[in-house]
VOPAGU-2260 file (C-alpha; in pm, 1 decimal, decimal comma):
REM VOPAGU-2260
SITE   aa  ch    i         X         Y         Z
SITE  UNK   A    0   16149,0   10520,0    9370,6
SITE  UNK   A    1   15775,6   10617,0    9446,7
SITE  UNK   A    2   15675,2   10813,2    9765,9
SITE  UNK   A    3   15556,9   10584,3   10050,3
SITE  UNK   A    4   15232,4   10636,2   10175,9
SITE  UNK   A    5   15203,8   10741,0   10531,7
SITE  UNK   A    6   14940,6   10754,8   10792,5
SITE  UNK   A    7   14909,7   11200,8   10722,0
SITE  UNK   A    8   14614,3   11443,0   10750,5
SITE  UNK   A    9   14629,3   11432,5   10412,6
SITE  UNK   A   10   14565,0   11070,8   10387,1
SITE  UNK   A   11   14294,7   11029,5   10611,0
SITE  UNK   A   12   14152,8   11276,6   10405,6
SITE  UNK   A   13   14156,6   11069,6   10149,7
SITE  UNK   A   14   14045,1   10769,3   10292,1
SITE  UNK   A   15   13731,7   10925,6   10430,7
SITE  UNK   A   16   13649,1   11027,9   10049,4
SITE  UNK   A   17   13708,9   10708,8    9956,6
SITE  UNK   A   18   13470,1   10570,6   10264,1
SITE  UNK   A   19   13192,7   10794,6   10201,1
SITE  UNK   A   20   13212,8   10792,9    9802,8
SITE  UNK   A   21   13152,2   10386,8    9894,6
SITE  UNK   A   22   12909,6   10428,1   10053,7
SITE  UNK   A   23   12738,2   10703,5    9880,3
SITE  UNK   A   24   12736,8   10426,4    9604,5
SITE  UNK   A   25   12621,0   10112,3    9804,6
SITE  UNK   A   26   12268,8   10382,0    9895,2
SITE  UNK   A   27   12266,6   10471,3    9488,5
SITE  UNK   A   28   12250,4   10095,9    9398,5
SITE  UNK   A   29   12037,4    9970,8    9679,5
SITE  UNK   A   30   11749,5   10250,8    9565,8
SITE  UNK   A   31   11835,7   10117,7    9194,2
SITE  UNK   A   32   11725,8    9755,5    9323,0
SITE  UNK   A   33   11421,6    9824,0    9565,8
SITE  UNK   A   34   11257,7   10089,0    9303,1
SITE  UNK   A   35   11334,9    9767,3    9060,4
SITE  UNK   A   36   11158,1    9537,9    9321,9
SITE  UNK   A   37   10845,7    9773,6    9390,3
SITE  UNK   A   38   10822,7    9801,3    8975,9
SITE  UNK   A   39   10812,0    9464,0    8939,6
SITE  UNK   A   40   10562,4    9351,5    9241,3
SITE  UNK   A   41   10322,0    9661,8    9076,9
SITE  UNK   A   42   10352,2    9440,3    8755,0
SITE  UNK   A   43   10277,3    9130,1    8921,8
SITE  UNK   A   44    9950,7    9273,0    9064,4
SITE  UNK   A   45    9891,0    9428,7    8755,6
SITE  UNK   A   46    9851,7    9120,4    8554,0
SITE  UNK   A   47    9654,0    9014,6    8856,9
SITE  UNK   A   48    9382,0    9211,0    8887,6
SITE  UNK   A   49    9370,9    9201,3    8450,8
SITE  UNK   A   50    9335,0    8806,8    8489,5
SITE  UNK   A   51    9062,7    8833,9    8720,8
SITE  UNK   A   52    8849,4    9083,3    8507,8
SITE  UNK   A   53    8917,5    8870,6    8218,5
SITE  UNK   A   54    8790,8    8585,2    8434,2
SITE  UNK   A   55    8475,9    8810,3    8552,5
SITE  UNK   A   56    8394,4    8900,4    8923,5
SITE  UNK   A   57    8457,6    8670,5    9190,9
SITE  UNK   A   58    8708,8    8443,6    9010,6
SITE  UNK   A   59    9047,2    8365,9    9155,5
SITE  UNK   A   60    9352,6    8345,5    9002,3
SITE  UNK   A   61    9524,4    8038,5    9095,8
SITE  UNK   A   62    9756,9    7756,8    9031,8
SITE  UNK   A   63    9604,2    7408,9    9075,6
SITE  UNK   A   64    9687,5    7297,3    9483,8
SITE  UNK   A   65   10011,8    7160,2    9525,0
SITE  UNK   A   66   10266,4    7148,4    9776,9
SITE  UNK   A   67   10636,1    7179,3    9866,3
SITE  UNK   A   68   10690,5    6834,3    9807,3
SITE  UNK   A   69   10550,1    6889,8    9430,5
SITE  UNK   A   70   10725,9    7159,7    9345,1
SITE  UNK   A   71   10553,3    7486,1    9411,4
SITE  UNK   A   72   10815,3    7663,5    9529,4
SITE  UNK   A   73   11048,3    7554,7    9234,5
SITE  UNK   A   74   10776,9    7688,5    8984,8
SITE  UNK   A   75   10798,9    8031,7    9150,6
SITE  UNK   A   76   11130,4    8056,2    9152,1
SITE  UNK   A   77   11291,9    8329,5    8892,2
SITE  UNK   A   78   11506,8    8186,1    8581,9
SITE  UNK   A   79   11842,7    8342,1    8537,4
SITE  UNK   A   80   12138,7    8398,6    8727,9
């Protein structure tokens, strides 16, 4: 039969690897997602400010007034999983 594993130097060894090869990871991906987020709010004010010099000085770039209960927030909201 297989060796056991037991509580050694050796095995907290590798458990703190383990822990900080984690966790190394979790940092890796949450850079990958706010770079990601700052790329895509630079978009969004990108095609802002193109809008509005399309539309000429002074104009606003808006959605017709409507509320929560009309679905503003729903129209915002991304598409996908």
């Amino acid at each position: 039969m297989g060796e056991s594993i037991i509580a050694t130097a050796e095995y907290d060894e590798l458990l703190d690897s383990i822990k900080r090869t984690l966790a190394a990871g979790q940092l890796r991906a949450a850079r990958a997602v706010n770079n990601v987020l700052v790329e895509t709010y630079w978009q969004i004010g990108r095609d802002i400010v193109v809008r509005r010099r399309e539309q000429g000085r002074g104009a606003k770039v808006r959605a017709p007034v409507r509320g929560p209960a009309d679905g503003t927030s729903r129209d915002a909201r991304p598409v996908g999983p």
